[in-house]
C-alpha positions as CSV (number, residue, x, y, z in Angstrom):
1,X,32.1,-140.9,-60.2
2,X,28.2,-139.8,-58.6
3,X,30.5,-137.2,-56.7
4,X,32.0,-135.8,-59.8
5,X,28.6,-135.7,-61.8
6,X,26.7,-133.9,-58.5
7,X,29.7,-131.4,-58.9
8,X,29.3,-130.8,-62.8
9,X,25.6,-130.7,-62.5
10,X,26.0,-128.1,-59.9
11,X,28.1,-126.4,-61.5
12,X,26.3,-126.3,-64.3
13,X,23.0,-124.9,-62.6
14,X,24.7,-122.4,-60.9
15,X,26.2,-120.8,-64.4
16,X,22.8,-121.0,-65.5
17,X,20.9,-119.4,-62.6
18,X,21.1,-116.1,-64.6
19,X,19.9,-117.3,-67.2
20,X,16.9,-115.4,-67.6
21,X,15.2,-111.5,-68.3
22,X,15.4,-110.7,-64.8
23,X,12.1,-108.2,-64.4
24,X,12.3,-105.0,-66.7
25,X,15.5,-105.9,-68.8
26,X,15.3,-105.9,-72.3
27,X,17.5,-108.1,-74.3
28,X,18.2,-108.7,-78.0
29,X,19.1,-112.0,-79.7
30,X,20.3,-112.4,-83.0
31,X,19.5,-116.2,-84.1
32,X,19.9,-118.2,-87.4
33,X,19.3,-121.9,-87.9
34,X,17.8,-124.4,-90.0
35,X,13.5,-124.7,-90.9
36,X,12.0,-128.3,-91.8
37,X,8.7,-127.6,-93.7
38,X,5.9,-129.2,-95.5
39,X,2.4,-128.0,-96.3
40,X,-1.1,-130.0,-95.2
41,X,-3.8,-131.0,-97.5
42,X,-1.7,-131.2,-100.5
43,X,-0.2,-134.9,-101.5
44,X,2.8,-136.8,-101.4
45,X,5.1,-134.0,-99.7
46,X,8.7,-134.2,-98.9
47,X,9.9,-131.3,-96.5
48,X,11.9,-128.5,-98.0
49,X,15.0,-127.8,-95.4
50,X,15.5,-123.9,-95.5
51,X,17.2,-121.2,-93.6
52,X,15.9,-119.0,-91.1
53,X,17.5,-116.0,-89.6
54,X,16.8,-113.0,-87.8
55,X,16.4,-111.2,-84.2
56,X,14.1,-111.1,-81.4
57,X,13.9,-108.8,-78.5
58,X,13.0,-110.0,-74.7
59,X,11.2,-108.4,-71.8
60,X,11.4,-109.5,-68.7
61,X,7.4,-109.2,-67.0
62,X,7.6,-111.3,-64.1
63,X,10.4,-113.4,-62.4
64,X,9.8,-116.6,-64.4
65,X,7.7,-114.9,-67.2
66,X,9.1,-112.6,-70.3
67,X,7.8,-112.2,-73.5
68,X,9.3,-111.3,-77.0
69,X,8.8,-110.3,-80.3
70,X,10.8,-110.5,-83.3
71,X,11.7,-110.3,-87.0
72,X,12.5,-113.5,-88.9
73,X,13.5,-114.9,-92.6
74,X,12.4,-118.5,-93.5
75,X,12.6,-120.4,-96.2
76,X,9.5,-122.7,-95.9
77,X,7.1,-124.6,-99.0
78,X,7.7,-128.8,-100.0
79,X,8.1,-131.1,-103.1
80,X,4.8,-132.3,-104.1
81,X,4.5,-134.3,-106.7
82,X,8.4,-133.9,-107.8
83,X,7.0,-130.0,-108.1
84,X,8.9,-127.1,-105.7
85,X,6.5,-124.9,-104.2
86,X,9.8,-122.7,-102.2
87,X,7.4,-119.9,-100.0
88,X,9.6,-117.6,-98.5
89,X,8.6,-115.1,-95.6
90,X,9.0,-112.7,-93.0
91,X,7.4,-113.7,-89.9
92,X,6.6,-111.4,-86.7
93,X,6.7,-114.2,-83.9
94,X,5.1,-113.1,-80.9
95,X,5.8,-115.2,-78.1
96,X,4.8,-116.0,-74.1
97,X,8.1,-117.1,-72.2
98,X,7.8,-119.5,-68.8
99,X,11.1,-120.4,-67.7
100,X,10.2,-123.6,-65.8
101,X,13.9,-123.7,-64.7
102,X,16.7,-121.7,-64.7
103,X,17.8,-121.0,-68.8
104,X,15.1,-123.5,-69.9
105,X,11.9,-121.9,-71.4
106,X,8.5,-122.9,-73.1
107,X,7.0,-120.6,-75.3
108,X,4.1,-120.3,-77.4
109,X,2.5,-117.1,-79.0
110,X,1.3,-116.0,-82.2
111,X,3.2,-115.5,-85.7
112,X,2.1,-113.2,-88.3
113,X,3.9,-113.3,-91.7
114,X,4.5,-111.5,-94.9
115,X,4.7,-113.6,-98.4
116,X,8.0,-111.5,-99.9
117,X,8.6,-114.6,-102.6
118,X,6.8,-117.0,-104.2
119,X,8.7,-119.7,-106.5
120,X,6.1,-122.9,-107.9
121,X,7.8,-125.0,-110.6
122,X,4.4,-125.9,-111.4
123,X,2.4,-123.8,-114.2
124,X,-0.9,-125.6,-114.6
125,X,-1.6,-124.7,-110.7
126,X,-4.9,-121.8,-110.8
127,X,-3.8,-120.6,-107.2
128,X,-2.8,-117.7,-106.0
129,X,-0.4,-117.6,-103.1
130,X,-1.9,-115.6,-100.1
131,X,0.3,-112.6,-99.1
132,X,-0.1,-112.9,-95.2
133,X,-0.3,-115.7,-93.4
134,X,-0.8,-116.2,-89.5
135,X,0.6,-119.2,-87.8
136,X,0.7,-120.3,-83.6
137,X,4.4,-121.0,-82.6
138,X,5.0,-123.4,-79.4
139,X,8.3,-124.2,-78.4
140,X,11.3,-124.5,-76.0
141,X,14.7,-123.2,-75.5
142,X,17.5,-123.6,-73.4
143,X,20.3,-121.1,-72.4
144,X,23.6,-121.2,-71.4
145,X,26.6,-118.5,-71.5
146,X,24.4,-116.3,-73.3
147,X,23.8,-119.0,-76.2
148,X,20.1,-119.6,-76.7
149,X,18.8,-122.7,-78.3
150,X,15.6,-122.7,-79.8
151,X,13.4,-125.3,-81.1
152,X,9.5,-124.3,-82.5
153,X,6.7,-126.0,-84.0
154,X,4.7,-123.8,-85.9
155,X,1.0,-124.9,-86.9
156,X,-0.7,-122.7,-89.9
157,X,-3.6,-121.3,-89.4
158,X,-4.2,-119.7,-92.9
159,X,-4.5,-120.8,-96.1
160,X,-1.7,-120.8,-98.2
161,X,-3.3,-120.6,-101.6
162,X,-6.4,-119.1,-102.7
163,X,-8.6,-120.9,-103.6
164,X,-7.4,-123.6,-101.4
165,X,-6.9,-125.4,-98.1
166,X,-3.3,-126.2,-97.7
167,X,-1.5,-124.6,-94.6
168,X,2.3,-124.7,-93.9
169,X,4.0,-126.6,-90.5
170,X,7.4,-126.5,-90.2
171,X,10.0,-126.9,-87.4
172,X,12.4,-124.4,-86.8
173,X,15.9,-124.8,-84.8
174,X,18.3,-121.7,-84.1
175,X,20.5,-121.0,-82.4
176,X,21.3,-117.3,-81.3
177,X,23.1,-114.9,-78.6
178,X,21.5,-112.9,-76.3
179,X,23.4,-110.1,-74.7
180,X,21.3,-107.1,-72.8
181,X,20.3,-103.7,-74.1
């Protein structure tokens, strides 16, 4: 039985060895999944689960080091209060890649977003919803077969509302298909 798993394992690092940009490729990935959000500062929340979807583009710098940039809808906001506060987005994720093994990657960057809806049951509220928004992504993914995985934790940085100090987190998980350009 250890025989049979060293083979699979081997196997399995060996379909994965390419894995990865190799230096100066470009690749696109189309990628849609699932976002768990709340907002800080702001009550009893309960998460709003939404859709993201979109595409990023990867450039492989260095052997173990790409970076890539992309163009994503999400659904993010929460229930505060038994109020929906449903904040939906484009976000520009900008992101470092450091494969620390073959078709496994951390990441983290920088995410600037776009306010293209704004839907708060709640009419007594004297806030105006911010129209960008900058958040810091950090995540990991894992590929195999050209199917990419992708989990990310994204921590506001600005204010949702103004007047106001409320910031959206969420966690997003996608799940795309990278093919070369």
């Amino acid at each position: 039985m250890k025989k049979l798993m060293m083979i699979a394992a081997m196997m399995l690092i060996s379909i994965g060895m390419c894995a990865q940009n190799k230096v100066g490729q470009i690749t696109l990935k189309p990628m849609a999944g699932v976002n768990f959000s709340t907002m800080t500062k702001f009550g009893d929340m309960k998460m709003r689960i939404g859709v993201v979807a979109g595409a990023e583009g990867e450039y492989g710098l260095f052997k173990n080091f790409s970076v890539t940039a992309g163009l994503l809808y999400t659904m993010e906001g929460a229930k505060v209060y038994g109020y929906s506060y449903k904040l939906d987005y484009i976000n520009v994720p900008i992101m470092a890649n450091y494969y620390i093994y073959p078709g496994f990657a951390v990441k983290a960057g920088v995410q600037p977003s776009l306010n293209v809806s704004s839907n708060i049951e709640r009419v007594d509220l004297d806030y105006n919803t911010n129209s960008f928004y900058f958040s810091l992504p950090i995540g990991v993914s894992y590929e195999y077969s050209n199917f990419v995985l992708d989990a990310r934790y994204n921590f506001g940085i600005s204010t949702i509302f103004s007047p106001g100090d409320s910031r959206n987190a969420w966690l997003s998980l996608t799940l795309g298909y990278k093919f070369a350009l």
